[in-house]
N, C-alpha and C positions, 0 to 999 in steps of 0.2 A: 777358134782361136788356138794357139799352139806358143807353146812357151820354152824358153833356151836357157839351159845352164850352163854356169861358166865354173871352173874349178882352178883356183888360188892356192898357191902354198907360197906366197909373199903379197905385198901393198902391189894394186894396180891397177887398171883400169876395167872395170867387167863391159861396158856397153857403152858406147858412144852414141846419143842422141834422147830425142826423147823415148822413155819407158815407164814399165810397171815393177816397181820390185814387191815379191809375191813370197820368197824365202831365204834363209840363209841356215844350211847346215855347216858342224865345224865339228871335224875329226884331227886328236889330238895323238900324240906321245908317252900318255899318261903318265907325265911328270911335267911337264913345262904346261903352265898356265899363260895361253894367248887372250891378248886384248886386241881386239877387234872393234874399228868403228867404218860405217859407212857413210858416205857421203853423195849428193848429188850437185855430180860435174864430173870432170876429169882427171883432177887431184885433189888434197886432200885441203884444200881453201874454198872447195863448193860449200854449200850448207847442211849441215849435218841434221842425214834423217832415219838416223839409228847410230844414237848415242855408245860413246865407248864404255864398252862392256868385259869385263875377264870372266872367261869359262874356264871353269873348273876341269883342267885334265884328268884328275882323279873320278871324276864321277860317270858311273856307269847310264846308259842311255843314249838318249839322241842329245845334244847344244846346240840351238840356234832356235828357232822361230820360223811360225807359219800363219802368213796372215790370212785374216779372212777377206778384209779389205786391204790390197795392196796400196804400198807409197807409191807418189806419181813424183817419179822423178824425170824434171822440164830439158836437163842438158844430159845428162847420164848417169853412171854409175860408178862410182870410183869405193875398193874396199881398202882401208889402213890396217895391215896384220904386224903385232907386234909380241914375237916369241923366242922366248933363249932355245927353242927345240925343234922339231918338228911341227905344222898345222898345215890341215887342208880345211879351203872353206870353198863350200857350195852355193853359188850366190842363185837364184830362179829366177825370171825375169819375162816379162812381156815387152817384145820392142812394140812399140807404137802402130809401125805399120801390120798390126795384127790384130788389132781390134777393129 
């Protein structure tokens, strides 16, 4: 199985179709605090399966998450980034035809 990352510095679509989301890092500005939520579908009216969350620009480390059991999301993957500064978000991913 072989997995695809997609990198965000705005709201947009990561994958079209069905998938697995598996991670989400976020590299900040270390001043502006981004709120980030993700969703499955294409915009941000699919259903949310990773609640909106604000990471702490200031904080030293990795922000984001790494599942052990990936969400199945059925139409895609769509991420909402909302920051007064700079953000990069790393969204990981299984498309479907890979399992």
């Amino acid at each position: 199985m072989y997995s695809l990352n997609s990198r965000k510095t705005s709201s947009g679509i990561v994958y079209t179709g069905s998938c697995l989301l598996f991670h989400m890092f976020v590299g900040t500005d270390k001043t502006n605090d981004p709120e980030i939520t993700i969703y499955d579908g294409t915009n941000n009216t699919g259903t949310e399966v990773v609640p909106t969350n604000t990471y702490d620009a200031t904080a030293l480390g990795l922000n984001g998450f790494c599942l052990a059991t990936p969400i199945k999301c059925g139409t895609g993957i769509y991420v909402e980034i909302t920051c007064g500064g700079n953000v990069e978000v790393n969204i990981g991913y299984f498309p479907q035809k890979a399992w």
